[in-house]
C-alpha positions as a Markdown table, in Angstrom:
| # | Residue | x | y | z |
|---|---|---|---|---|
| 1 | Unk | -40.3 | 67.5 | -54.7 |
| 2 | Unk | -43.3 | 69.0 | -54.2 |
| 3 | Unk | -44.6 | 72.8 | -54.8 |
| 4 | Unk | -46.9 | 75.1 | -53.4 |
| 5 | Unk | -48.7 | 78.1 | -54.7 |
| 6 | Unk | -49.1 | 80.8 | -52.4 |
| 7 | Unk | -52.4 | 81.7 | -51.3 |
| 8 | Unk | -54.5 | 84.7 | -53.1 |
| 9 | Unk | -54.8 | 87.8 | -51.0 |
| 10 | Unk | -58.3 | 88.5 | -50.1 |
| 11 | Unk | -59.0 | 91.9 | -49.2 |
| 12 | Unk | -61.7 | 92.7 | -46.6 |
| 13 | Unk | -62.9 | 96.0 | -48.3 |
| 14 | Unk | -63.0 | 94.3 | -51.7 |
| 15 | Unk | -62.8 | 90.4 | -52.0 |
| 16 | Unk | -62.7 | 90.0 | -56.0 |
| 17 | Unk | -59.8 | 92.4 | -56.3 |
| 18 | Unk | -57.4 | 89.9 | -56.7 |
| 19 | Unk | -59.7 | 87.9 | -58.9 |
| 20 | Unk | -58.1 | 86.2 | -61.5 |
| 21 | Unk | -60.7 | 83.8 | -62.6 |
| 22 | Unk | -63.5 | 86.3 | -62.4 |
| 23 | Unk | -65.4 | 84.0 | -60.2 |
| 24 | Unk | -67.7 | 87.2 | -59.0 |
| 25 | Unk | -71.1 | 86.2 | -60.7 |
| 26 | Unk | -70.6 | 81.9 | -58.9 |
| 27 | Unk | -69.4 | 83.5 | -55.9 |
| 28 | Unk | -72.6 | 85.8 | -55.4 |
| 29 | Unk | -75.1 | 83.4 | -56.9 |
| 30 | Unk | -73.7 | 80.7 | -54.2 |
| 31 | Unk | -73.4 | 83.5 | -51.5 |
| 32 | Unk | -77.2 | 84.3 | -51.9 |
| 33 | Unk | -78.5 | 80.6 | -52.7 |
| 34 | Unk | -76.5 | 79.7 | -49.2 |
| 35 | Unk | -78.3 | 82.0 | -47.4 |
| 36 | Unk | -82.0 | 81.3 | -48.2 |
| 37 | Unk | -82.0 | 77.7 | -47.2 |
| 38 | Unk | -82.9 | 77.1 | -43.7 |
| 39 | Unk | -82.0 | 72.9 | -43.0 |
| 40 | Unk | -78.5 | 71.6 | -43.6 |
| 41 | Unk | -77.2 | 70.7 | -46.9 |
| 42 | Unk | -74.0 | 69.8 | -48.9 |
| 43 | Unk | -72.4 | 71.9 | -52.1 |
| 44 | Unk | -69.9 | 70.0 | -53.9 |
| 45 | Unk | -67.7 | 71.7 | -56.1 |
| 46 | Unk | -66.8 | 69.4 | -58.8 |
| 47 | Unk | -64.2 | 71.1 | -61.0 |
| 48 | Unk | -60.9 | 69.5 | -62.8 |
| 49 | Unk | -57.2 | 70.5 | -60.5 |
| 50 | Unk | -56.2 | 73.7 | -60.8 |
| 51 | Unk | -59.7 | 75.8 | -61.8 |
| 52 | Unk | -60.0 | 77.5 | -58.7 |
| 53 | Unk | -62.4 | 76.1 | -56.1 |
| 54 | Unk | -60.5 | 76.8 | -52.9 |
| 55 | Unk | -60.4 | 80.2 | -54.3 |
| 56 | Unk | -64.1 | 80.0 | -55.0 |
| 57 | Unk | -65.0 | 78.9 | -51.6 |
| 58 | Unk | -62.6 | 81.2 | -49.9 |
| 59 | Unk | -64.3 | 84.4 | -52.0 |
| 60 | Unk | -68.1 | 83.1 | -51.2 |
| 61 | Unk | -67.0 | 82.4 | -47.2 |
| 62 | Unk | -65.8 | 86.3 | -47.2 |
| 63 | Unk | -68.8 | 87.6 | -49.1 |
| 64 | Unk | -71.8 | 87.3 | -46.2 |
């Protein structure tokens, strides 16, 4: 059997309003660091199931 979770809501006027993990201060400090390089790079996102990095990356994709 296998389960889902629905996806979080994001809202375009205010993307941590659903923020459950209070992810805000990663998201922005990612969001900003993102911005100021110039050549490609990678960001991994090592984190244990469950601790929210889809919902991470989906926050910092909606913040810039």
């Amino acid at each position: 059997m296998k389960y889902r979770i629905s996806e979080i809501e994001v809202s375009e006027d205010d993307i941590f309003k659903n923020d459950k993990l209070e992810s805000r201060e990663v998201v922005e400090f990612l969001a900003n660091h993102i911005c100021k390089v110039n050549a490609p790079y990678v960001v991994a996102i090592d984190a244990p199931y469950g601790n929210g990095k889809n919902d991470l990356s989906q926050d910092a994709s909606g913040t810039y």
